[in-house]
Every structure is written in C-alpha cells, then in structure tokens.
N, C-alpha and C positions, 0 to 999 in steps of 0.2 A: 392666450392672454395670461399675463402674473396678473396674482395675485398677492403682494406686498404685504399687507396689510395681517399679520400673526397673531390671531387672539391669544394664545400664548397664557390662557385660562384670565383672559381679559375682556372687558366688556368691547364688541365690536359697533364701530359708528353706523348707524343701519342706514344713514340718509345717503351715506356714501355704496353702499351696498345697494340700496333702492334704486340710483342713478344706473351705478354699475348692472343691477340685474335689466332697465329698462334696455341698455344700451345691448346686451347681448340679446335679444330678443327683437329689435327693431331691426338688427345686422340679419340675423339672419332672412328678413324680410328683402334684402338686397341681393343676397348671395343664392336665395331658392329663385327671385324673376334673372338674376342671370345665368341657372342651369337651364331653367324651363321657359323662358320668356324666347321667343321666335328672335334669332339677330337677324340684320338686317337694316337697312341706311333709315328706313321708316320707322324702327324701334327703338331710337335709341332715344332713352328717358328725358334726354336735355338738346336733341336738335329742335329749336322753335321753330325751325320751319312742318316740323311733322307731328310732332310730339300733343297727348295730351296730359291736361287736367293733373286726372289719374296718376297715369302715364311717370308721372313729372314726379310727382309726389311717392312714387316706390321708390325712387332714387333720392329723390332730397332729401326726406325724413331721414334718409340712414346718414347720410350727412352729418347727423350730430356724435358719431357712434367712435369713430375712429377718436378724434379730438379730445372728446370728453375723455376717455379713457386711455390716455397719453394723460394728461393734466389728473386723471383722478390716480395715475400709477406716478407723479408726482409726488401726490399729496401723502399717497403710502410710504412712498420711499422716504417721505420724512419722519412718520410716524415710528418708521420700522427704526428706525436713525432714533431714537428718544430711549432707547433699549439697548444701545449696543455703542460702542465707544466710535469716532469717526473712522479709527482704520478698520474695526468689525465691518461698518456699514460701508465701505467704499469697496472690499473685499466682497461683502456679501451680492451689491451691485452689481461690480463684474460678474463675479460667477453668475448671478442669475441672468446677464444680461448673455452672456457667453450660452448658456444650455436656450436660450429663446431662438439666438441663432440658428443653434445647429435643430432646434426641432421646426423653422422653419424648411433650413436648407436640405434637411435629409425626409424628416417627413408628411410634410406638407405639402413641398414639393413631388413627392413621390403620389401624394393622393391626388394632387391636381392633375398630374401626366400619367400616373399609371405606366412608366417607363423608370424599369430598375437598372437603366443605362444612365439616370439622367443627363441626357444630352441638353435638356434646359432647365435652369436654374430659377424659381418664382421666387422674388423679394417680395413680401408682404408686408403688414401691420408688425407681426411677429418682428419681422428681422430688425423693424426704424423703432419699434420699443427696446430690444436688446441691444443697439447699438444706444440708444439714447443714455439709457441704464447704465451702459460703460462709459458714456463719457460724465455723467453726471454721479459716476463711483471715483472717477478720477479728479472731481472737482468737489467733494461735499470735505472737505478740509477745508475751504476759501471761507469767506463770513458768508453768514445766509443774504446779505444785501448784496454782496458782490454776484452771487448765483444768481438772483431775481435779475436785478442788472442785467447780465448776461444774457437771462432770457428775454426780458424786456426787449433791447437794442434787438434780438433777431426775430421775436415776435413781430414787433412794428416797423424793421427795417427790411427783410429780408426781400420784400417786393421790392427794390430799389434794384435788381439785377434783371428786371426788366427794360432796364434802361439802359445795359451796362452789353458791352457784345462780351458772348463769351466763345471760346475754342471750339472750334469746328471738327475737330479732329487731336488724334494725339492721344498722351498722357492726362494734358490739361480736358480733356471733352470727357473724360472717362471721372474724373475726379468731380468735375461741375454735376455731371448728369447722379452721379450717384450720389454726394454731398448737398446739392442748393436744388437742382431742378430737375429731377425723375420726373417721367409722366408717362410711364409705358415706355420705360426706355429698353430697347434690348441693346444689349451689348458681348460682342462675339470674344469666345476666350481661345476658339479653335476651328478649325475646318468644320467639325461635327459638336461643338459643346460652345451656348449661348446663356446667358442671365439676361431675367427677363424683371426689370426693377419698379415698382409703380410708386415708392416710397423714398423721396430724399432725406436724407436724415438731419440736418443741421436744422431745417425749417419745424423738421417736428420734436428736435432734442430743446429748443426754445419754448415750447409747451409745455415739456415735461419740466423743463428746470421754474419757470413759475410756478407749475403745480406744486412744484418743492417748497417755494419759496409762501407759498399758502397755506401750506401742512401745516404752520406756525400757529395757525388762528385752530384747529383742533385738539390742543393740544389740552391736557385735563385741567391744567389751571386759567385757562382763557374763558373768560365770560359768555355763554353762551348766546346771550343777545345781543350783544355786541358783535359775536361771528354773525349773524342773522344778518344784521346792517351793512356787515363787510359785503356781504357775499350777496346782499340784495341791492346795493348802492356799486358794486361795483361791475355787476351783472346786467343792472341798467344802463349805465354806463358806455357798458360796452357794446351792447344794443345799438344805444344812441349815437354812439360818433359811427357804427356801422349804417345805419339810415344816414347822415348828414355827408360822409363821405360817395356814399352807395351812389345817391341821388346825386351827386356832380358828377360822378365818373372820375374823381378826384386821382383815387391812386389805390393800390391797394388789391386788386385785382386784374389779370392779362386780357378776361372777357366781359370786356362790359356793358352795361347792359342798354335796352333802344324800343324800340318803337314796333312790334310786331301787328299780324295779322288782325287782331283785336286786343281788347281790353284785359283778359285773362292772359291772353301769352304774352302780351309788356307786361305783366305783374310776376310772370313764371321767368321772364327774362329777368327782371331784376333781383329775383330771388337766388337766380343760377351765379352761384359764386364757384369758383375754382378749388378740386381738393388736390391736383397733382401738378407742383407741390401745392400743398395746404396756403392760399393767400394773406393778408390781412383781413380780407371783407370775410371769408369762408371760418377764419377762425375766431373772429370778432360774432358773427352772426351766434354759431356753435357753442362757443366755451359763453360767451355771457346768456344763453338759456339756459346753459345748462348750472353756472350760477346761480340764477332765480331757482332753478329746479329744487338746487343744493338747501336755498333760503328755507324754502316752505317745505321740505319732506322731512327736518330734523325730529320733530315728533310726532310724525302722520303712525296710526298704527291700524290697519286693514288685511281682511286678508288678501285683500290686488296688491296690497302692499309687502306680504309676506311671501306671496309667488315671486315677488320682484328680489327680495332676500337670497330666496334660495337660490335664483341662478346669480346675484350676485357673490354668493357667498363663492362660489365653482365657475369661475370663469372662465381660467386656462381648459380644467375640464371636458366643459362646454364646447368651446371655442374648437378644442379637435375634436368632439365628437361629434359635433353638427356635420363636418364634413365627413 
C-alpha cells in the first residue's frame, strides 16, 4: 500500500493514520481465514445458504479495508499536491503509481505462487491503486471540481453496466473485464502464461478521485470543525441513501438481498453487498463509516489509538510484510 502522505518535517494528520493503521490490521484478519480457513462450498463467508454469524463477519468487517484506503490515498495525493506544483504532483503520481504496479506484478505475485516462471499473473489492491494514481497523475491539472465530478458520475453510475450487455469475447471482453467489471477474472495471454485480475479499475479510480476532491477540506487553513460536519453530515448521509436504497433492492448492487433461512441470515444477506467490482451499495456502506470514523478520531489520543499510528504510519511496509 502507498503511503502519500510526506511529513516532510510536518505535522502528520493522525485521524487519517488512525483509519489507515485500523484498516491494515482488520485486512489482515481476511487474508490469515483465507490461508488457514478450510475451502470448500460450505466455507465460504458469504453463501447464506451455509454460512455463519461469525462466519460472515471475518469477511465483511474486512470490507471496509480496501475502500477506505483507495479514498484515504485520495486524500494524500491531495495533500501531497499542496507542496509541489501540478506537473511535480502529476509526475510524482505516475511514478508512484508505476513502482505499485510493478511490485504487485513481480513481487507479490511471485509470493502468492511461489513460481519464478510466473506463468500467472495476481492483480490485486496494489495494481487498481497504481493504475488509479496514474490516471488521476494524468488529471490533477483539470479544476478540483471537475475531478470530484468525474468521480462522482462513476462513483454512483458505474452500476448502470449491469443493465448494459457487454462483449463476450474479443478485445472488447478483455478491456470491460479489466476496466469496469473484474471479479476473479482470469485472462489467458498464452498457451502456458494467464492474469488472474480480482480489481477493476475505473470503478475503484472513482474513489480515489473523490478522495482527492476531499483532501480540500484538510488542508491547514480549513476550519477544523467545520471538516467534522463535512465528514460527519456526509458520512450519514451516505449511510442513509445506502439503507433507503438497500432496502428496495433499487439499484446499486448485482446481489441483492431476500428472505433467508431465519432472521440473522436475511439481516447477513442484506448486509452482503458486492466488492468485485466495488458496487454502489458496497462503497456507500464502507467509505460513509469510514467518514463518521474520520469525524470522531481527529482528536481521540490513546494508546489503542497510537498502535493504530504506528501501522498507519508503514503501510506499504506492512502490507508486504504480512505476506
């Protein structure tokens, strides 16, 4: 994971570090039940025909994890942008979005397969943040409303390609699956060498460019109770039209939710929102707690609070050393 964000002998935002340290610490609560968790059609966290409770909840909690920190690598790449002239920070975007890639493709890849032939290629979190970063290096010369915009429209429209037939095959199937709708896509480059892609990128680079367009409100001459309101009013917010939507089955997500075996698994059904790609319901749910979160940790000082620091501070770090 980047780390954006260059104290640069400057005071660092610790609410956003507190987030950031939660979110790498809940992750790897996902990635240790899927080394050591038994697979198998009765294990999987989110069938409600089999699934529990528990079950349910190693998988969802991590939910917030990806999201959040796409939208809070937003919020840096603004920050970072306050220090450096537009072509420095469009320049510095690529390049770092560029080195994400390649330590996805080469060694990431190589730790999941343990195969120095790589005959398959893993896209991860790594690779849809390093592509995000390049496209949003190629755009922060635009006005900062035009960026939000942009994310906005693919934030809340990009589910409308569930309605829309796309290529079966071809050039065009290759481009939809890696661009709008990854889900576990593999995709063959030769007789003997495949990519294996779980991250589309345009749905999650619309995350990232709000988070941009947010960076605005931390900025040292912005009132800081007034960021509170933003980020508490609009956190609710999004909350709410995710319950108001949720609950018709309106739009917004490809599995929605019904009437199970009892009263907990229709309550675990409606909570199972889609992360590949990332929905409307799945990123509405995610990025507005993780708002409220942002609301109330701005001056929390603990020391649960200061463990949550330090792996915020070491992300990318983190993030390969875990594995």
């Amino acid at each position: 994971m980047a780390n954006l964000y260059e104290p640069s002998g400057k005071k660092r935002i610790e609410s956003i570090d507190i987030l950031r340290g939660v979110i790498m610490l809940i992750m790897a609560l996902d990635h240790a039940r899927d080394f050591f968790h038994q697979a198998g059609q009765f294990n999987d966290p989110t069938n409600m025909a089999t699934t529990t409770p528990i079950l349910f909840f190693t998988r969802w909690i991590t939910h917030f994890c990806a999201p959040n920190f796409v939208f809070l690598s937003g919020i840096s790449a603004y920050l970072a942008g306050t220090r450096r002239t537009k072509s420095e920070l469009s320049s510095f975007l690529i390049k770092r979005g560029l080195w994400l890639v390649l330590v996805e493709v080469v060694l990431l890849t190589l730790a999941f397969t343990l195969n120095p032939f790589y005959n398959v290629f893993i896209l991860q979190v790594l690779w849809v943040i390093g592509l995000s970063m390049i496209i949003l290096g190629l755009l922060v010369r635009a006005p900062l409303w035009l960026i939000g915009a942009i994310g906005a429209v693919i934030f809340f429209g990009h589910d409308i390609l569930d309605y829309v037939a796309v290529p079966k095959s071809g050039a065009g199937m290759v481009l939809d699956r890696l661009f709008l709708t990854a889900q576990g896509t593999v995709l063959q480059l030769n007789q003997s060498h495949f990519v294996f892609d779980l991250y589309a990128i345009i749905p999650w680079t619309g995350v990232m460019l709000l988070g941009y367009a947010f960076g605005q409100i931390y900025t040292k001459a912005f009132d800081p109770a007034r960021r509170k309101k933003i980020l508490l009013y609009t956190g609710l917010a999004a909350l709410g039209v995710f319950m108001v939507i949720r609950i018709f089955n309106l739009y917004g997500d490809p599995n929605p939710w019904g009437t199970q075996r009892n009263g907990v698994i229709s309550f675990l059904s409606f909570l199972n929102v889609s992360k590949y790609p990332p929905s409307l319901m799945y990123s509405l749910l995610t990025i507005g707690t993780g708002l409220v979160v942002l609301a109330f940790t701005e001056k929390i000082k603990t020391k649960l609070t200061d463990i949550f620091i330090i792996y915020g501070n070491v992300p990318f770090l983190y993030y390969i050393m875990h594995f």
